[in-house]
VEXKEDREN-891370 format. One record per residue: residue in one letter; z, x, y of N, C-alpha, C in turn. Coordinates in steps of 0.001 Angstrom, whole numbers, plus 524288, in hexadecimal, padded with zeros to 5 digits. Example, Ala and Ser with C-alpha at 12.3 -4.5 7.8 and 13.67 -1.06 7.14 Angstrom:
2
<node A <81E78 83386 7E9C6> <81E78 8300C 7EE6C> <81E78 83390 7F31C>>
<node S <81BA8 83232 7F736> <81BE4 83566 7FBDC> <81EBE 83264 8001E>>
# end
This chain:
224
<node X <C864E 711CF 16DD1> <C870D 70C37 16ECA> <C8529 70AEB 17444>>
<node X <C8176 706A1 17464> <C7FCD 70510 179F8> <C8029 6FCF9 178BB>>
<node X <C83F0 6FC24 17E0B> <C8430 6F6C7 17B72> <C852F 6F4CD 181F6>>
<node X <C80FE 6F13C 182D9> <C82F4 6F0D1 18A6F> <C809F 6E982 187D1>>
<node X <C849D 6E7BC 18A46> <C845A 6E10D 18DF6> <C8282 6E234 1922D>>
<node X <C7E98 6DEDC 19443> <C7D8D 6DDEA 196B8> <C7CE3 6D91D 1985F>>
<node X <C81AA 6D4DB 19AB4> <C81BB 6D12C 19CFB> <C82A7 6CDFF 1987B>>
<node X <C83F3 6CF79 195EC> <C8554 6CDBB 18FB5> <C8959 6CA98 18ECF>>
<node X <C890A 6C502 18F1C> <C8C08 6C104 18E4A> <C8C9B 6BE32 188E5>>
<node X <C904F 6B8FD 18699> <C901A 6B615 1843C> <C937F 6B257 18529>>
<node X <C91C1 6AD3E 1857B> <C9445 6A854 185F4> <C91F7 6A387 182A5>>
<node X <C9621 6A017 18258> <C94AD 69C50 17CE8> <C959A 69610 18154>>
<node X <C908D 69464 181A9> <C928D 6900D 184C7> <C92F3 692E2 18B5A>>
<node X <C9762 68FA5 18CC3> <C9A8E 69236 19162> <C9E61 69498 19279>>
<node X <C9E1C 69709 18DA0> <CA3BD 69B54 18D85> <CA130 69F9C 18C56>>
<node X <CA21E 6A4F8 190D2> <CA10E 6A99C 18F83> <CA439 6AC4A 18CEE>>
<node X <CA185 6AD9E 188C9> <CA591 6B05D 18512> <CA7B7 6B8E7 1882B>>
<node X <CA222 6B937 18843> <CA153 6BDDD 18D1F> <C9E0A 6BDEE 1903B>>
<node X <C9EF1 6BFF0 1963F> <C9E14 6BE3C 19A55> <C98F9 6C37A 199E7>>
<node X <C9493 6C271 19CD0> <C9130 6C6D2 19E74> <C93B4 6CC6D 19F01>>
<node X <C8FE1 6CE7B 19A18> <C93E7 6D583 1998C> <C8D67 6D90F 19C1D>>
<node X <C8FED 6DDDD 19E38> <C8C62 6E2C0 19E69> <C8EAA 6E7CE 19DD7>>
<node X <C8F1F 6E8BB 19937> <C9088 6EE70 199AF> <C8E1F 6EF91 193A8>>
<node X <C8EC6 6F591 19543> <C8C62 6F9DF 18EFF> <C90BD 6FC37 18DAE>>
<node X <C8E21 6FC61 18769> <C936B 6FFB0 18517> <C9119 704B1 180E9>>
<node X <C9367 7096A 183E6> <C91D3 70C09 17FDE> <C95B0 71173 17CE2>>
<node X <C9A1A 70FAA 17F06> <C9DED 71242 17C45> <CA12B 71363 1763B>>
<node X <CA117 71485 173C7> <CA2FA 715D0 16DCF> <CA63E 711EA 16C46>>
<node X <CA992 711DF 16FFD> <CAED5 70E41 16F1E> <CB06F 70AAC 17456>>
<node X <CB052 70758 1736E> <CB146 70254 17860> <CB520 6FF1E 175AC>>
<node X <CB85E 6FC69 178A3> <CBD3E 6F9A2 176EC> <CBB9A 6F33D 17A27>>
<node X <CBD6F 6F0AD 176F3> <CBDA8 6EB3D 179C4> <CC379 6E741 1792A>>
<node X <CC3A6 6E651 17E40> <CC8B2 6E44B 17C6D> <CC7C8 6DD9E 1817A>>
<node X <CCBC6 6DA3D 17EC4> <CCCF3 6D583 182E1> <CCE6C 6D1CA 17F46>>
<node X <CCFD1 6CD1A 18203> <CD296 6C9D8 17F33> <CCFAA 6C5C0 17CBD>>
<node X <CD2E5 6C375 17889> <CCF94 6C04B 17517> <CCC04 6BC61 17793>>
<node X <CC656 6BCE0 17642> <CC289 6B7EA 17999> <CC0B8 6BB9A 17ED1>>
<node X <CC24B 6C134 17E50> <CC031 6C304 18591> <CBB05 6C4C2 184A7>>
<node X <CB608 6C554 17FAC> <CB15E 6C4F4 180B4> <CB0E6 6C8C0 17B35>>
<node X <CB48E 6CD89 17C42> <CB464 6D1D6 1798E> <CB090 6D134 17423>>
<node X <CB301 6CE9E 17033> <CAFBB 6CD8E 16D7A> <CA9D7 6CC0E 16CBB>>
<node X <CA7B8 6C7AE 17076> <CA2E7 6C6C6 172E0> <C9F7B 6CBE8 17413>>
<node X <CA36E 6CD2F 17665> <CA0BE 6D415 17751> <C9FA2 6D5D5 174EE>>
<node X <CA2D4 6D6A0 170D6> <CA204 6DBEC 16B66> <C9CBF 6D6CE 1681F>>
<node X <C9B95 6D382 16792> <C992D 6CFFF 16371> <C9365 6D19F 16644>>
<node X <C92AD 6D188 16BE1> <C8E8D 6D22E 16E3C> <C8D72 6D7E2 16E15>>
<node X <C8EDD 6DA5F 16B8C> <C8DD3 6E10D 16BEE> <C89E2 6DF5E 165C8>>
<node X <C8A9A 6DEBC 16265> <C89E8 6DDA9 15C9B> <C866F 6D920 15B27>>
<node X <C85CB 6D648 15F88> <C8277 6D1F1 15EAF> <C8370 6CD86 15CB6>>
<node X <C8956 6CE7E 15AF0> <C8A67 6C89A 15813> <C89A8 6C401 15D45>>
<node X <C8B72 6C48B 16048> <C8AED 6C124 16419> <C85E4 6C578 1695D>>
<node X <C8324 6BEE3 16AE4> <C7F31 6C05A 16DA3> <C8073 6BF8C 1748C>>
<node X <C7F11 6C31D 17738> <C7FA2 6BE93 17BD3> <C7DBB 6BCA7 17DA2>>
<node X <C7EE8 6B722 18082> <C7D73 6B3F2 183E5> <C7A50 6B452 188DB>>
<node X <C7CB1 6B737 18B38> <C792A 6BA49 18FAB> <C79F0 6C0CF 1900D>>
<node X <C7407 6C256 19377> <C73B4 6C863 1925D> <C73EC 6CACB 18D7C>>
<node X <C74AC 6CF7F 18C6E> <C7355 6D39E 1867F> <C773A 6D659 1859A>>
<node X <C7797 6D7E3 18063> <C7ABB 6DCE5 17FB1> <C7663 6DF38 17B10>>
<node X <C765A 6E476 17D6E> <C73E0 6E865 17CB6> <C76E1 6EBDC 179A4>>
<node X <C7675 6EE53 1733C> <C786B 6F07F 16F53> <C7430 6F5D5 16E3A>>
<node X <C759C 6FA5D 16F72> <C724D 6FF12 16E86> <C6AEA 6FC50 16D43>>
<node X <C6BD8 6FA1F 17271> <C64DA 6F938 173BA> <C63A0 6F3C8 172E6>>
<node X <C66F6 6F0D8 16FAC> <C66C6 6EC2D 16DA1> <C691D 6E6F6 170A5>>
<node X <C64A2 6E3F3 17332> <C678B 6DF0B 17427> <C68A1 6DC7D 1708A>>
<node X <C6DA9 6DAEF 16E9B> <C7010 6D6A1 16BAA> <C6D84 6D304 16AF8>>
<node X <C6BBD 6D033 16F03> <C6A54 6C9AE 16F2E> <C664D 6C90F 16C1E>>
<node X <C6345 6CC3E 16B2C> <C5D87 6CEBF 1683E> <C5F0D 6CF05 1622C>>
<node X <C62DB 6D019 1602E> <C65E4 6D150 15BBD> <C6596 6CD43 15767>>
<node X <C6369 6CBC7 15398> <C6364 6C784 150A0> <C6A83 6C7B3 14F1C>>
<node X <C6AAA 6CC26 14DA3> <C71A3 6CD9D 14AF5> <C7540 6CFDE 14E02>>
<node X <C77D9 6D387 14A8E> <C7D85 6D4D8 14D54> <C7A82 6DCCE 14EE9>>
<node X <C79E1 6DF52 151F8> <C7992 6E402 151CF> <C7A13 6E76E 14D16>>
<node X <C790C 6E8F9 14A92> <C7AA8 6ECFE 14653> <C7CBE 6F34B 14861>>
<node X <C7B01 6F3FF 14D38> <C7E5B 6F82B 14F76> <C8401 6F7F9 15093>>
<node X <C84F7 6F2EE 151AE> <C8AB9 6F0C4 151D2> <C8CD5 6ED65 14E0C>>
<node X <C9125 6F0D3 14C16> <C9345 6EF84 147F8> <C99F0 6ED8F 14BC4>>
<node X <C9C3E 6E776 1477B> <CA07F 6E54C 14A98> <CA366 6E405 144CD>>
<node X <CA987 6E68A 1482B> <CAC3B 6E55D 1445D> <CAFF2 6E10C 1471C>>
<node X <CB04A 6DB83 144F8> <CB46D 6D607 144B7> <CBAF7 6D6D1 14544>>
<node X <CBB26 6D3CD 148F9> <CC15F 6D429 14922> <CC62B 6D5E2 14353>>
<node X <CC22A 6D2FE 140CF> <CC4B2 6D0E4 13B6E> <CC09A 6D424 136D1>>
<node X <CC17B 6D89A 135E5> <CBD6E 6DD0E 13332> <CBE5A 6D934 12E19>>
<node X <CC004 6D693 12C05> <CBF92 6D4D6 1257E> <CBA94 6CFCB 1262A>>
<node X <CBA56 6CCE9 12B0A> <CB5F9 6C95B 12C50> <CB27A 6CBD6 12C6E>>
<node X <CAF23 6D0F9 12C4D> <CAA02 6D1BA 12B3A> <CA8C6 6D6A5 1269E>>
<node X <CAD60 6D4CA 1236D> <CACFF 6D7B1 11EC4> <CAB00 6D401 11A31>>
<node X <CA512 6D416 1185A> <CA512 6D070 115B2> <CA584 6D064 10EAF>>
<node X <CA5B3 6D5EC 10E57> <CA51D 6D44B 10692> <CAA36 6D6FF 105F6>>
<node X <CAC87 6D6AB 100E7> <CB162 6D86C 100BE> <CB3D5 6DC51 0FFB1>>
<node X <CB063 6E052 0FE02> <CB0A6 6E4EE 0FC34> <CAE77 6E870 100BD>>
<node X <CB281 6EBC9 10391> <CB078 6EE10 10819> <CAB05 6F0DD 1081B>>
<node X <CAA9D 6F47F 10523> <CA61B 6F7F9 10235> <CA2F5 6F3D3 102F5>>
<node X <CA237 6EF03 10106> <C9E00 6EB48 10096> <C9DCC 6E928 104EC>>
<node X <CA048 6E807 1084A> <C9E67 6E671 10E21> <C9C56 6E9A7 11114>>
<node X <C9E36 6EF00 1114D> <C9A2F 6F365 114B9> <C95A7 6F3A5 11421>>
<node X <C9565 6F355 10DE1> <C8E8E 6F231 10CBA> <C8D47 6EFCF 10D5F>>
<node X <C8D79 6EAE8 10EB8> <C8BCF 6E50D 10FBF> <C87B0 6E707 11437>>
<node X <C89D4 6EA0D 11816> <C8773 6EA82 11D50> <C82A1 6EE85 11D60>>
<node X <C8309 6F13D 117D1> <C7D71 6F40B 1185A> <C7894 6F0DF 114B1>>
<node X <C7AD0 6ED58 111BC> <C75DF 6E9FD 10F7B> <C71D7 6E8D3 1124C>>
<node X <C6C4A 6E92E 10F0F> <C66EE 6E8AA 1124D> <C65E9 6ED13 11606>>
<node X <C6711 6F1A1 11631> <C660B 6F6B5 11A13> <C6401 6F9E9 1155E>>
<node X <C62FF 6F9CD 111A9> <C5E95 6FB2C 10E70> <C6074 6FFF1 109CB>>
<node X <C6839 6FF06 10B4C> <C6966 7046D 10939> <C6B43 7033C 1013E>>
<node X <C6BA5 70743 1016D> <C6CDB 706E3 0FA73> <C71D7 70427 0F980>>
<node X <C7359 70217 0F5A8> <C788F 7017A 0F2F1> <C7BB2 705B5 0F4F9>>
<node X <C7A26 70A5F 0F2BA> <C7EFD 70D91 0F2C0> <C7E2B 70F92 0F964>>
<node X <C7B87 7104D 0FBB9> <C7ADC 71279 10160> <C7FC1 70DF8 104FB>>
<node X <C7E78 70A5D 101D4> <C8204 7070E 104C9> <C88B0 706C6 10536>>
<node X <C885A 7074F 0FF23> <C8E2D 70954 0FCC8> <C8F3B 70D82 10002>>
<node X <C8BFC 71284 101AC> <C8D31 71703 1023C> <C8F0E 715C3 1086B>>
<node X <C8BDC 71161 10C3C> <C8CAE 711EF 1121F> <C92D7 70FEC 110F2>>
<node X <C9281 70A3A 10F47> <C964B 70720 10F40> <C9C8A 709E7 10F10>>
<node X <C9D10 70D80 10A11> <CA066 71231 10966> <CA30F 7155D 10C9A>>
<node X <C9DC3 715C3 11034> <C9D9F 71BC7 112B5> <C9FB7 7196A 11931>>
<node X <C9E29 71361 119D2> <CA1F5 71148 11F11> <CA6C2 711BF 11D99>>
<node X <CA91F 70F17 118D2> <CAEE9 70FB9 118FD> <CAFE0 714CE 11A64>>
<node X <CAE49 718E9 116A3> <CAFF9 71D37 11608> <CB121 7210B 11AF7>>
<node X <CADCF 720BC 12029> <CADA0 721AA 1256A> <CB2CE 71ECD 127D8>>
<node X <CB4E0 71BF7 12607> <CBBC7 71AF1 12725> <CBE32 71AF4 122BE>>
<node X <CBEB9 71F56 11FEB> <CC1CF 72063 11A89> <CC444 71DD8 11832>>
<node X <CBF98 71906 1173E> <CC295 71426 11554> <CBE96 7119C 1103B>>
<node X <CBC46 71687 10C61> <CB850 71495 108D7> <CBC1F 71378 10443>>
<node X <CC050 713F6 10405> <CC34F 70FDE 10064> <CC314 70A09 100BA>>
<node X <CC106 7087F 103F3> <CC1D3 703B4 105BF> <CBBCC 7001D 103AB>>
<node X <CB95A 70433 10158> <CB493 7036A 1016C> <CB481 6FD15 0FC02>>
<node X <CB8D5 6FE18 0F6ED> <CB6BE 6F9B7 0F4D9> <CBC8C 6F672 0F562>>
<node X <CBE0E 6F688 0F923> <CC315 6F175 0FA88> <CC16E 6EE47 0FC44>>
<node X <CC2FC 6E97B 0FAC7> <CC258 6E3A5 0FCBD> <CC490 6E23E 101A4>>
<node X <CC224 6E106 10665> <CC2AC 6E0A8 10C93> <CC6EF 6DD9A 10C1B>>
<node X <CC860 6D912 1090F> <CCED0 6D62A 10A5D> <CD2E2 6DA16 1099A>>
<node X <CD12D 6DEF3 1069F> <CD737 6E1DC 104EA> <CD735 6E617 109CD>>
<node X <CD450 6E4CD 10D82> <CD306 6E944 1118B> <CD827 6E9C0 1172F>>
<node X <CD9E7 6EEAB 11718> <CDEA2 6EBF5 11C01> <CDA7B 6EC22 11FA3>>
<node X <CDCDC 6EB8F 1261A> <CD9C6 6EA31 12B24> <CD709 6EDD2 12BE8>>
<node X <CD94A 6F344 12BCE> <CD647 6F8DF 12C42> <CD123 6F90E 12919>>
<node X <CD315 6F7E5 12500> <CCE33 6F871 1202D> <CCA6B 6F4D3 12161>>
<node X <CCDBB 6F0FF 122BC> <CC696 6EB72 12464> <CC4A4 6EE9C 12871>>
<node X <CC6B7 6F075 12C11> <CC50A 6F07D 13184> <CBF26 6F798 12FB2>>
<node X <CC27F 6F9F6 12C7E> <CC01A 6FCA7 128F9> <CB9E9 6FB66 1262F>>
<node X <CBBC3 6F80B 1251E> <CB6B4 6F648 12198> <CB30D 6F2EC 123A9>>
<node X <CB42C 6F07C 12809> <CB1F6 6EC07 12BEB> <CAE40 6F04C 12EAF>>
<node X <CB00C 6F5B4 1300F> <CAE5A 6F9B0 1336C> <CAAC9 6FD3E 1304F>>
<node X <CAA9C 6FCB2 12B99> <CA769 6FF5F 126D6> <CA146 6FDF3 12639>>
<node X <CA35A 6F78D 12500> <C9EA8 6F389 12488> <C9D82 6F416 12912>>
<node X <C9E5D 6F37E 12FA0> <C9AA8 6F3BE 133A4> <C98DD 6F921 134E4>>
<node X <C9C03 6FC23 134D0> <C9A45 7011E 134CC> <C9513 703C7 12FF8>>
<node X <C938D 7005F 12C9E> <C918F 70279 1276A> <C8A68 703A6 12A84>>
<node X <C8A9F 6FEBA 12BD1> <C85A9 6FCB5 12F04> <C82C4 6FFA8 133B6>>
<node X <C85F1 70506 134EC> <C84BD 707E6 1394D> <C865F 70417 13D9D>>
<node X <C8801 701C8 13FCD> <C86D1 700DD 145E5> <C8953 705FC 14ACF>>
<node X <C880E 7057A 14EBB> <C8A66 70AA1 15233> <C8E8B 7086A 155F8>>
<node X <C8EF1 701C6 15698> <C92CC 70109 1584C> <C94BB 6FCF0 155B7>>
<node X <C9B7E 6FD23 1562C> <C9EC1 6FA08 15377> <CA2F0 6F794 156F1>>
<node X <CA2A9 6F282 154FA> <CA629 6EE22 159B1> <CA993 6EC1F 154A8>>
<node X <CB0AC 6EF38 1569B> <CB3FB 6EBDF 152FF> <CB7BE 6E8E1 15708>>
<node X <CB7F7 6E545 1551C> <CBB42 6E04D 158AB> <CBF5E 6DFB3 154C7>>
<node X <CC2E9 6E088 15834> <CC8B3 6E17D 15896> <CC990 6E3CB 150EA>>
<node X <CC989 6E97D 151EA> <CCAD6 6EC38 14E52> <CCE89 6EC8F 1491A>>
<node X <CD311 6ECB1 14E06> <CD6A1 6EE69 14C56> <CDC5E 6E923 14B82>>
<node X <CD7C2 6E545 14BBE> <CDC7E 6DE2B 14C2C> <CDD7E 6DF22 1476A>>
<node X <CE27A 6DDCD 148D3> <CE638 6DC3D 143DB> <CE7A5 6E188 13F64>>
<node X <CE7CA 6E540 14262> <CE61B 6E957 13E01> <CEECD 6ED2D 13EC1>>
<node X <CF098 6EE96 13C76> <CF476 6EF8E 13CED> <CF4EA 6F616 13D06>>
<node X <CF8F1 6F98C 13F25> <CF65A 6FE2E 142DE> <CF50C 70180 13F20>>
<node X <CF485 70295 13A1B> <CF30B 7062A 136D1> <CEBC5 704B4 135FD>>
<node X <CEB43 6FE8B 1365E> <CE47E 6FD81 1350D> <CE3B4 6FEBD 13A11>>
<node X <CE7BD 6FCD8 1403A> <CE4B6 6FDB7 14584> <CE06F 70306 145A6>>
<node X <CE66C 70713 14417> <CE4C4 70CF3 14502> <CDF91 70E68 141C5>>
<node X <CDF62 70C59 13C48> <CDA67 70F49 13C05> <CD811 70C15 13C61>>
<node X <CD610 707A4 13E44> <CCF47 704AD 14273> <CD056 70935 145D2>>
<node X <CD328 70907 14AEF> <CD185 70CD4 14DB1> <CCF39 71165 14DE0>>
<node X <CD1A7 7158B 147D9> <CD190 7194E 14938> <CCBE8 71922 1473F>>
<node X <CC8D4 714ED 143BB> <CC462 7137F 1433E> <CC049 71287 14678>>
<node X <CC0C3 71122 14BC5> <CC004 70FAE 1508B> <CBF04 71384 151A3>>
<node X <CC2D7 715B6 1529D> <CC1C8 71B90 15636> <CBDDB 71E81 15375>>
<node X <CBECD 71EDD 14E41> <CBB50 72369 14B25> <CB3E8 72311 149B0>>
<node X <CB384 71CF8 14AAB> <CAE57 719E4 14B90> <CAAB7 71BEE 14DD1>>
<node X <CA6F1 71FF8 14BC2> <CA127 72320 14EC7> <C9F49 71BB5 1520C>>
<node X <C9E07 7188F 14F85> <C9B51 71497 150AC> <C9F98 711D6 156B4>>
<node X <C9B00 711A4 15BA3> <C9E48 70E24 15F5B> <CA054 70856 15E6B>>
<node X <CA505 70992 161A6> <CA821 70510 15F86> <CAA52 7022E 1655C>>
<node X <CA8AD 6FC46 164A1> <CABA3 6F87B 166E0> <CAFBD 6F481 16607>>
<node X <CB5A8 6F60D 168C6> <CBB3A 6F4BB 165D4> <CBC22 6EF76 1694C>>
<node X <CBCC3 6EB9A 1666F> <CBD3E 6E72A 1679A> <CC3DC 6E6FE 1674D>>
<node X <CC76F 6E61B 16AE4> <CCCF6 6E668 16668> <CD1E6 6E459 16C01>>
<node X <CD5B4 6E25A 1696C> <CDA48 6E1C9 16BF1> <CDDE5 6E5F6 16C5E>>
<node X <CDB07 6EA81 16889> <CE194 6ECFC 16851> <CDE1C 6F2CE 16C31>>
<node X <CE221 6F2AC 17000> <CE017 6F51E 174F8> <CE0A9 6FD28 173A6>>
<node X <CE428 6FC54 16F77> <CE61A 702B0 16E94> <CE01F 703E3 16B2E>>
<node X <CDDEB 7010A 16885> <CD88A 70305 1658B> <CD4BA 70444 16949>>
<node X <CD36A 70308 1705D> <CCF63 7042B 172FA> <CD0E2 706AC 17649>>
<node X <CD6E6 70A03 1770F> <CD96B 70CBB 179C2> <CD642 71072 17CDB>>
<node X <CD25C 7141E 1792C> <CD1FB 7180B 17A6A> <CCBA2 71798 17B96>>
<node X <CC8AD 71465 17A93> <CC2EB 712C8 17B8F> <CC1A2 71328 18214>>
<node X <CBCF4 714CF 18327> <CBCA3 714CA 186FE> <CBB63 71158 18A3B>>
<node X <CB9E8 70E5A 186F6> <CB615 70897 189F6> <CB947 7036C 186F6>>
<node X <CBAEC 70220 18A57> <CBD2C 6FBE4 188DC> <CBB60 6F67B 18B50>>
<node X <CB948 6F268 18880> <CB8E0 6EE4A 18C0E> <CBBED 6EA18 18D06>>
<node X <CBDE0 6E75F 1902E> <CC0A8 6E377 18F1B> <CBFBF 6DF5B 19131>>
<node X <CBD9F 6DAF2 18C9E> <CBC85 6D4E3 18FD6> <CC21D 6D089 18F1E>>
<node X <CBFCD 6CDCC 19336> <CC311 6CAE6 19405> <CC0ED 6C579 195D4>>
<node X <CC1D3 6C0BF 19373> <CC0FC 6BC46 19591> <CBA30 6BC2B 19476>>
<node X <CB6E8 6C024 191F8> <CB147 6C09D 19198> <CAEF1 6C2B7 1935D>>
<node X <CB340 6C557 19679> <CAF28 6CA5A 19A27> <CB27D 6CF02 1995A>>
<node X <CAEAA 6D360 19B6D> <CB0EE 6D853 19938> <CB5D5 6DAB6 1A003>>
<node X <CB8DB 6DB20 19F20> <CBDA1 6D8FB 1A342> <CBE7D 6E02A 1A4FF>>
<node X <CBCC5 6E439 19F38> <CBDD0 6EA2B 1A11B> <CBA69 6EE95 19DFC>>
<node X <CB702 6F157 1A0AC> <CB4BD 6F4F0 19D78> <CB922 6FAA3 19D19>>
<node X <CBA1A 6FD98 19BA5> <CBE20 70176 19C85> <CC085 705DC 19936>>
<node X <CC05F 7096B 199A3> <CC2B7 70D31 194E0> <CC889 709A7 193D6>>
<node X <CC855 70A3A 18FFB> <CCE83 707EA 18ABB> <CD281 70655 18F4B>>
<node X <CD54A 70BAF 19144> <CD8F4 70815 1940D> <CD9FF 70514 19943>>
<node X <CD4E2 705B0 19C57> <CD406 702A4 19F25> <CD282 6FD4F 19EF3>>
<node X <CCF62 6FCE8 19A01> <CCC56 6F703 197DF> <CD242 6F485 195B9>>
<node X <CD5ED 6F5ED 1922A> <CDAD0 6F4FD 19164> <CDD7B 6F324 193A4>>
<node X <CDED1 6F4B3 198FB> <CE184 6F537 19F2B> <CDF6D 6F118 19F82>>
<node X <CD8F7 6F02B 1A01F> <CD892 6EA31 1A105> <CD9C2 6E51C 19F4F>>
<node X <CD90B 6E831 198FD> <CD8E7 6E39B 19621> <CDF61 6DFD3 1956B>>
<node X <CE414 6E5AA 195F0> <CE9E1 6E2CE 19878> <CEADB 6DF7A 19B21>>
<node X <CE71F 6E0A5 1A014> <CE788 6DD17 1A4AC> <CE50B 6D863 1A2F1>>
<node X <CE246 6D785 1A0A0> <CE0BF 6D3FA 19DD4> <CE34C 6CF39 19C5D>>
<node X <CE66D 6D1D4 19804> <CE976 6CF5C 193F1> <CEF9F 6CDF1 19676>>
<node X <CEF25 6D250 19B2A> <CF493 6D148 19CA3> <CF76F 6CA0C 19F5E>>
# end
């Protein structure tokens, strides 16, 4: 993973949403944390391309963004709300959704689609209908379908919301077990405990770069 801002802003009007950033990231696992509206998000959207910026670049393993007709395909993002970008109803049938037009067979497809669940021992899940899905299982299958597509890095914003401590525990232990680098968007401070690199914005700017419990430490003082 190579992903550097450079002077990398966005503002709408006269409100900066985030203030001029410069830094690189190239660590496995990075945590982001701050309070609702402190940029964080802006951040993670500008890694992926959904959002462009305004002034200066961000640079994605060689790739300026701004250049980008679309969203990166190396970066794959999973939604606050994993059932909002689940779109057909039959899980099995949404994973495939994401390899259509890549030139592969019927069954090659069946076979990838399968074989993501199955890499979180969850290919039972393969012909259940996403409303009968608990939080674990969406968050499951939300991570299937983006994961199906290859990308090498993955941005999930806020994981583990709303999830009660039996679905918490296994996202995490999902997290942790993830070959693919991962950027943790999240409130709940015990999931980026142990990461080495944490950022924390605040107000639109990035307020602490810092291993876990120092960026934490800040982010208290913060909130306090």
């Amino acid at each position: 993973m190579d992903i550097r801002f450079e002077e990398a802003a966005v503002s709408y009007g006269a409100r900066e949403a985030l203030a001029p950033l410069t830094l690189s990231l190239t660590e496995n696992r990075i945590g982001v944390i701050g309070l609702n509206g402190s940029g964080k998000t802006t951040f993670a959207r500008l890694i992926n391309g959904l959002t462009k910026p305004t002034a200066g670049r961000v640079i994605v393993n060689g790739r300026d963004t701004a250049g980008e007709r679309s969203t990166l395909p190396e970066v794959g993002f999973i939604f606050q709300q994993p059932q909002n970008q689940i779109i057909l109803p039959i899980v099995r049938d949404d994973i495939a959704f994401g390899l259509k037009g890549r030139g592969l067979s019927k069954a090659e497809i069946e076979t990838k689609a399968e074989g993501a669940l199955a890499r979180f021992g969850a290919a039972h899940l393969a012909p259940r209908r996403a409303h009968e899905l608990s939080g674990g299982e969406l968050q499951i299958a939300a991570l299937s379908a983006v994961l199906v597509t290859g990308p090498n890095i993955l941005i999930l914003d806020e994981p583990t919301n709303q999830l009660d401590l039996k679905n918490r525990a296994l996202v995490q232990k999902i997290i942790e077990g993830l070959p693919e680098n991962a950027i943790v968007i999240t409130h709940d401070l015990e999931l980026i405990a142990d990461f080495g690199r944490v950022l924390v914005f605040h107000e639109g700017r990035l307020a602490a770069d810092a291993p876990a419990a120092d960026a934490i430490a800040r982010y208290r003082e913060i909130v306090a």
